[in-house]
DRENTOR-294237 format. One record per residue (C-alpha): residue in three letters; x negated, y, z negated; residue number from 1. Coordinates in steps of 0.25 Angstrom, whole numbers. Each point is the difference from the previous one (the first is absolute). Last residue first. Example, Ala and Ser with C-alpha at 12.3 -4.5 7.8 and 13.67 -1.06 7.14 Angstrom:
REM DRENTOR-294237
SER  -55  -4  -29  2
ALA  6  -14  -2  1
REM end
This chain:
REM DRENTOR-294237
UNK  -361  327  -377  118
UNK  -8  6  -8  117
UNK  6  -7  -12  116
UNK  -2  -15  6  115
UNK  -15  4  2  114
UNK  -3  2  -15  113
UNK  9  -11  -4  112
UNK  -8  -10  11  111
UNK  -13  5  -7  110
UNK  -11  -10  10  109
UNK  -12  12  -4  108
UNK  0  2  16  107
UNK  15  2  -3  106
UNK  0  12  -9  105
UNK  -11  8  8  104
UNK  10  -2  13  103
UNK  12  4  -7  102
UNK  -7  13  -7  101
UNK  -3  5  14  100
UNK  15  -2  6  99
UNK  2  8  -16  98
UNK  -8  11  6  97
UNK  5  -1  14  96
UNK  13  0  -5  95
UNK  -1  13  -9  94
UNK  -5  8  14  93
UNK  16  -2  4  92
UNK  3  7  -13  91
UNK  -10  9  -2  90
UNK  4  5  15  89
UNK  15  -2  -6  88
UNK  -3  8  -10  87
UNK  -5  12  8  86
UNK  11  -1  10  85
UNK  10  2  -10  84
UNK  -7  12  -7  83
UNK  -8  -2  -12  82
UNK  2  9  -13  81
UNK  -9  -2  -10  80
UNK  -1  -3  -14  79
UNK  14  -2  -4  78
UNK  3  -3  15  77
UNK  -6  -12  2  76
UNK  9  -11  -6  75
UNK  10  7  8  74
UNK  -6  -5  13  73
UNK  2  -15  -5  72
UNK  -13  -8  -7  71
UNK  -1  -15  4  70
UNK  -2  -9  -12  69
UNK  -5  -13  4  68
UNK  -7  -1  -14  67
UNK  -13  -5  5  66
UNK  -4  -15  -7  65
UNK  -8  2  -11  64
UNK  9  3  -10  63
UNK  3  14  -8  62
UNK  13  3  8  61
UNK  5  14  -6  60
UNK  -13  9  0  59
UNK  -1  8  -12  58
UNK  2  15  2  57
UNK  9  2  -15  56
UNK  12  0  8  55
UNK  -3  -11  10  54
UNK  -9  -1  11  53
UNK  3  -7  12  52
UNK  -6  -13  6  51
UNK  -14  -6  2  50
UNK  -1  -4  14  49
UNK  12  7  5  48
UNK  -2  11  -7  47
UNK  -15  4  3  46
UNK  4  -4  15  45
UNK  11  10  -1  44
UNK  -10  11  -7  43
UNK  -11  -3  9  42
UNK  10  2  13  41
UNK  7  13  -5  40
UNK  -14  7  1  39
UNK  -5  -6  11  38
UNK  13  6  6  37
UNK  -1  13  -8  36
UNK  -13  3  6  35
UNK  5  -3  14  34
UNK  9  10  -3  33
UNK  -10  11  -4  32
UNK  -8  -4  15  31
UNK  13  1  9  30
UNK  11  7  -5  29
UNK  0  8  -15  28
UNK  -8  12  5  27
UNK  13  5  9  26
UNK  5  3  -16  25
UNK  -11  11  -2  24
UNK  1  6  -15  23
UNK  6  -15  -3  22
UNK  -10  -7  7  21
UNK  -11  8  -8  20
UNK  5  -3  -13  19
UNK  4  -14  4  18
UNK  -17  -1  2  17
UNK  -7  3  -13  16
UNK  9  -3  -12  15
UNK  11  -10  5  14
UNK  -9  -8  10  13
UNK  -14  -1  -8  12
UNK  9  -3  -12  11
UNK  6  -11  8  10
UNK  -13  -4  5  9
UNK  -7  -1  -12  8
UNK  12  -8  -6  7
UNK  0  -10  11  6
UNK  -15  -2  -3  5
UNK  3  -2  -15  4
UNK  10  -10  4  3
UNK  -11  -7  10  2
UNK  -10  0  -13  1
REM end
């Protein structure tokens, strides 16, 4: 369900609202670039807990421990675009996420789960 989430949002972002931003570019600071923050921080923390998608769209690391995988800015742009400063905002909110994920893991005592977000 999160990956069909992320894929609402990205069509949401590419077909209603980077028209817009593109006819007026000021648009892209402020509300539209927190967007893309919140955007860039599902898709990191999708990622890193389940890994990248290989050519025929299946998820590379199939176990049930997260992936680790951590997506870089070019990862990105075959979709959209992000400035630096809206991937490093996904960026920096990906550590609360996975802060998050480290707290959930060790009240179920997983040391392996808590050793990755580390």
């Amino acid at each position: 369900k999160a990956q069909q989430l992320i894929e609402q949002c990205q069509i949401c972002i590419t077909r209603d609202l980077l028209p817009i931003v593109k006819e007026e570019p000021p648009l892209r600071s402020g509300s539209f670039a927190n967007v893309l923050e919140e955007y860039a921080e599902a898709r990191m923390f999708y990622t890193w807990l389940f890994g990248k998608e290989d050519t025929d769209g299946e998820q590379t690391d199939s176990s049930s421990s997260p992936a680790g995988v951590i997506l870089l800015p070019e990862d990105f742009a075959s979709v959209i675009s992000l400035q630096p400063e809206e991937y490093l905002g996904g960026l920096c909110d990906l550590t609360g996420e996975v802060g998050r994920f480290a707290v959930k893991r060790g009240t179920v005592r997983d040391l392996d789960g808590v050793k990755l977000s580390l």
